[in-house]
N, C-alpha and C positions, 0 to 999 in steps of 0.2 A: 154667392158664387162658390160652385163646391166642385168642379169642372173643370180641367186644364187638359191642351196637349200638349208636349214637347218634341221639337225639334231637334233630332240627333241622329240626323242623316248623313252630316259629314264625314271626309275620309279623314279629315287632319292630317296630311299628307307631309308638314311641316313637321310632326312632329314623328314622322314615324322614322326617323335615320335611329332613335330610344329605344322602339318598341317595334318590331313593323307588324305583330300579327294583334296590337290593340290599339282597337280606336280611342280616340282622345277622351272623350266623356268618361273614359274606364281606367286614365292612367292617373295613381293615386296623385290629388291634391289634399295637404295638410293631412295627408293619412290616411284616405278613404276614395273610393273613386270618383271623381268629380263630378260626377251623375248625379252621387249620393246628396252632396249639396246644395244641387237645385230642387232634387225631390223635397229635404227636410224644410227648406224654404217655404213650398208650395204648400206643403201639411201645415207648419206653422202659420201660415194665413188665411187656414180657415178649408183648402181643398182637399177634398175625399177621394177622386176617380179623375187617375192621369194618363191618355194614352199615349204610348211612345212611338213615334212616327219613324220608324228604323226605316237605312237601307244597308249600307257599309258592315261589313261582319256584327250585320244586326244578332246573329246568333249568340253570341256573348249576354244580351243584356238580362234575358231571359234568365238563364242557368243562374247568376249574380241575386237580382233584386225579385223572381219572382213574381207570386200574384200581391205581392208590396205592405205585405201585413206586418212585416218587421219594422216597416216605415208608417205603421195605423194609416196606409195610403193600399188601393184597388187601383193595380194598374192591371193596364193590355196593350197587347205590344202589336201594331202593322207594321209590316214590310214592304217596300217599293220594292216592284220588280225593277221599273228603271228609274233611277232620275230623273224626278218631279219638279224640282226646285221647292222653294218655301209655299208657296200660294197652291200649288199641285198636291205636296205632304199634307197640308191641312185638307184641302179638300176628300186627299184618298183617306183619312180617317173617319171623316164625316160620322159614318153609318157606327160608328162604337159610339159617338156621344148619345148623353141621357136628357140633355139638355132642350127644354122647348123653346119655341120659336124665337119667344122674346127675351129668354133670358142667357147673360153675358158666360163666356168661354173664355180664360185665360188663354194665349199661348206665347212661349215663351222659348227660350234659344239655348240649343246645349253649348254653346262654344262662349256663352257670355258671362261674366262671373258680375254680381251688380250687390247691390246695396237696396234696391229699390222696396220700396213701402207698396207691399202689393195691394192691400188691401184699400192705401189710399187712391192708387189705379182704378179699381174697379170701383170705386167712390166716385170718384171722376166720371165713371163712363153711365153710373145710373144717374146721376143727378144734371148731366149733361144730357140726358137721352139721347146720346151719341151713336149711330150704326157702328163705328170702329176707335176705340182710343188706345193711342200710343204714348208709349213709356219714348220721352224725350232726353237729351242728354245734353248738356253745351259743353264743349274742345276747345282748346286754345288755337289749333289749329286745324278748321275745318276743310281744307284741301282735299285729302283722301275720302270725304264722305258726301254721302249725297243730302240734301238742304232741306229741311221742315219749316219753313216759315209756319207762324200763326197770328192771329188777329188776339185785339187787346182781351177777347175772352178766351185762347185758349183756342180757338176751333182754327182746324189746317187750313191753309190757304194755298197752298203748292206742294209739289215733290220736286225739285231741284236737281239735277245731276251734277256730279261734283264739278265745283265752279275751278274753274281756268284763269278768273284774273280776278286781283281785288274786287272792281266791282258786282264781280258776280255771287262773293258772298254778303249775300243781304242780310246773312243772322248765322249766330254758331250755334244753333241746335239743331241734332241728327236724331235721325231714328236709332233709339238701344234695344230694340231686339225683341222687346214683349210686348204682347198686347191685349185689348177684350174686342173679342167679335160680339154682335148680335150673335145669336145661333144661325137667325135664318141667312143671316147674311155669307157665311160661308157654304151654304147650299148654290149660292149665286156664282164659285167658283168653276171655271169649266174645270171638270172631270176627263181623266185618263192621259193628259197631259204637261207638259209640264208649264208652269205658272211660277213666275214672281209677283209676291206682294208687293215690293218698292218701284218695280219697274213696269207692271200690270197692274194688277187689284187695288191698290191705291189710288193712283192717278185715274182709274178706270171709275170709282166710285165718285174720288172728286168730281169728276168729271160729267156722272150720270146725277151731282147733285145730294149726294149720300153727306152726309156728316161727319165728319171724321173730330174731331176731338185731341188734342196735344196734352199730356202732363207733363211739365217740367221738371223732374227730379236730379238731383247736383249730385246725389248722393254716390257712392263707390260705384266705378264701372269702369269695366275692363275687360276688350276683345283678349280672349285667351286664342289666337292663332298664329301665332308665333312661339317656339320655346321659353324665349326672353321673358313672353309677357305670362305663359304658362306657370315660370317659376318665381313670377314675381306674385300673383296670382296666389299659387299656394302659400310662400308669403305672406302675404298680407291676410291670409286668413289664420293663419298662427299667431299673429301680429294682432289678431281683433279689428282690423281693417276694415275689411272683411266680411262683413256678420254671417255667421252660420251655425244651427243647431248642430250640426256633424261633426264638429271638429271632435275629437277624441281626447279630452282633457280640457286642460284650463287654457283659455290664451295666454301667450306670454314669449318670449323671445326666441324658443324654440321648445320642437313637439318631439321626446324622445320616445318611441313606440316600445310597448314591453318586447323583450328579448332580446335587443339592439345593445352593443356593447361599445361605451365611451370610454376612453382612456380618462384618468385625473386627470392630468393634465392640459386637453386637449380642447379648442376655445370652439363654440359651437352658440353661433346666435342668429343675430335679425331674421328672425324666421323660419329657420333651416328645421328640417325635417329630417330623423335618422329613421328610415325605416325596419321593420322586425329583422330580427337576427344581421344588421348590415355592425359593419365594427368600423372602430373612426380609434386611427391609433396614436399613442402618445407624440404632443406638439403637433399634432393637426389643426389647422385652423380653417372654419368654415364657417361662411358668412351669406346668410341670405339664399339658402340649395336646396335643393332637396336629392335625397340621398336615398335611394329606391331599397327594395330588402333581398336582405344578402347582400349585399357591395358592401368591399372594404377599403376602407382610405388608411392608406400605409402612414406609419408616422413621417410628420414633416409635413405633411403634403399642405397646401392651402387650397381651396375652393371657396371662388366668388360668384354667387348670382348665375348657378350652373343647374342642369339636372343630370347625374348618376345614375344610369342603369340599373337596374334589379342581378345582380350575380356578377357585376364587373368589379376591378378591381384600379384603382387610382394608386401609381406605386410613392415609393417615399421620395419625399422632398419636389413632388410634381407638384406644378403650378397649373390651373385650373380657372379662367376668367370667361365667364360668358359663353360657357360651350354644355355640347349635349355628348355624354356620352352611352353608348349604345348597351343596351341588356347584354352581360355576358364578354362584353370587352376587358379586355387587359391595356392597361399603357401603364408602363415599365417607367422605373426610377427615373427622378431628374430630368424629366420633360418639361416645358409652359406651352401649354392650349390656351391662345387668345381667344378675344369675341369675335363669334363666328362660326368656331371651327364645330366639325362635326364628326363624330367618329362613330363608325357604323356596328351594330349589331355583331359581337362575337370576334370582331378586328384585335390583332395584336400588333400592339405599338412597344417595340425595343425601347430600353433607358436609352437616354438622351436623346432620340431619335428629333424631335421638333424642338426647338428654341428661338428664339427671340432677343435674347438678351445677347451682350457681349462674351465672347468666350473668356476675355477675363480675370 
């Protein structure tokens, strides 16, 4: 299998109160654009030629990553005119793959950060002679997702929508995002509009009889669409969590980028990331963030499990828990930003302006 497309269609709309004019797969995790980590992944398992299935200010990906030789990876890039959905995006790509009829096509999801053994996936899918095998995942709480039962070897037996009462969840494993087509079998997607695989082409295949194939992997896995889970995400790939060839250094408690400037004294771990030229001032503490480049965190300041903007500034002695703050933001002395809160793009927040705490 030397073959992938990628899915990076999304607007990431959650995350754009940070960034508004970058899509998500482009906003640095552990260092490098998130993108970056799914490509080194795919090289690392053996894949040579990745198309990237754009629509959302696809124009960025291009100018970044290139014809992907800096990555020993041949990529090409298509663009949706309109919103395709997943089973639509693969289809509109079709005509770039190299791949004959019978042999297997990864694809895999930009919005998902996994752990997954690709290579033991598409082991799965030749030794099963499977038309489609998915990459599986079990949650402790499957409510919010829709249901993959399988049979004692592994081959699908339903597609389930998300269940509504105990009994309707008959198993916790969900579909994570990646998977191997036949070649020929993504030919059999209609063209020119838009298709979902979990709500169409799946069921539609079980249903015509096709084969579908489950792998079970425990392994790390985590929807990045949410901030929350974005900067836990980059986390735990600092953290070795994680696994990725990209990271830029060694794992370990945090990733300080060259040029980035740390006070002595200033406590900076679980994962946190200081991005180039950002400054983190004396008695700062920052725990579990990422800290985009150029932003400066005034001394005093703490930051928990937050993402900082690229050129904002967190002033002294601000408190900082579970929030996003905007590229180019200012918030001014002696604030605390609960979880939640968001603060947009280039916005200027006066000291003291927000609190929580007792005045004291």
């Amino acid at each position: 299998m030397t073959e992938a497309i990628l899915l990076v269609g999304g607007k990431g709309t959650r995350l754009r109160p940070m960034t508004v004019n970058t899509p998500k797969p482009m906003v640095p995790a552990a260092g490098v654009p998130f993108l970056t980590h799914q490509l080194a992944r795919a090289r690392a398992a053996g894949v040579e030629h990745i198309v990237l299935a754009t629509s959302y200010l696809a124009e960025v990906f291009e100018p970044h990553f290139g014809d992907g030789s800096s990555l020993g990876l041949h990529l090409e890039y298509v663009t949706e005119e309109e919103p395709l959905g997943t089973g639509g995006a693969i289809r509109n790509v079709a005509s770039r793959l190299r791949s004959g009829p019978s042999d297997p096509v990864l694809i895999f999801n930009g919005d998902i950060l996994t752990g997954l053994d690709i290579r033991a996936l598409v082991a799965t899918h030749e030794s099963s002679g499977a038309d489609v095998s998915l990459h599986l995942t079990r949650v402790s709480d499957p409510r919010a997702y829709g249901l993959v039962p399988t049979d004692d070897t592994g081959r699908v037996t339903a597609f389930l929508e998300k269940p509504q009462t105990p009994e309707e969840i008959v198993t916790d494993q969900i579909n994570a995002g990646a998977y191997v087509f036949r070649r020929s079998v993504i030919d059999t997607i209609p063209a020119g509009r838009p298709v979902s695989v979990e709500r169409e082409t799946f069921p539609g295949l079980l249903a015509a009889g096709a084969h579908l194939q489950g792998m079970v992997d425990s392994t790390y896995w985590l929807d990045l669409g949410t901030p929350a889970a974005f900067v836990r995400g980059s986390a735990d790939l600092v953290l070795g969590r994680a696994p990725s060839p990209a990271v830029p250094g060694r794992c370990g408690d945090r990733l300080i980028l060259p040029t980035a400037l740390v006070a002595y004294d200033a406590k900076v771990t679980g994962g946190t990331v200081v991005g180039e030229r950002a400054v983190v001032g004396e008695g700062a503490r920052i725990f579990g963030s990422t800290i985009l480049a150029g932003a400066v965190v005034e001394p005093g300041a703490v930051i928990t499990d937050s993402l900082i903007g690229a050129r904002s500034v967190v002033g002294a002695r601000t408190v900082v828990t579970g929030a996003v703050i905007g590229d180019g933001a200012r918030v001014g002395a002696d604030n605390e930003l609960r979880e939640g809160v968001r603060v947009w793009c280039d916005a200027l927040l006066p000291a003291g302006a927000v609190r929580f705490s007792s005045d004291q």
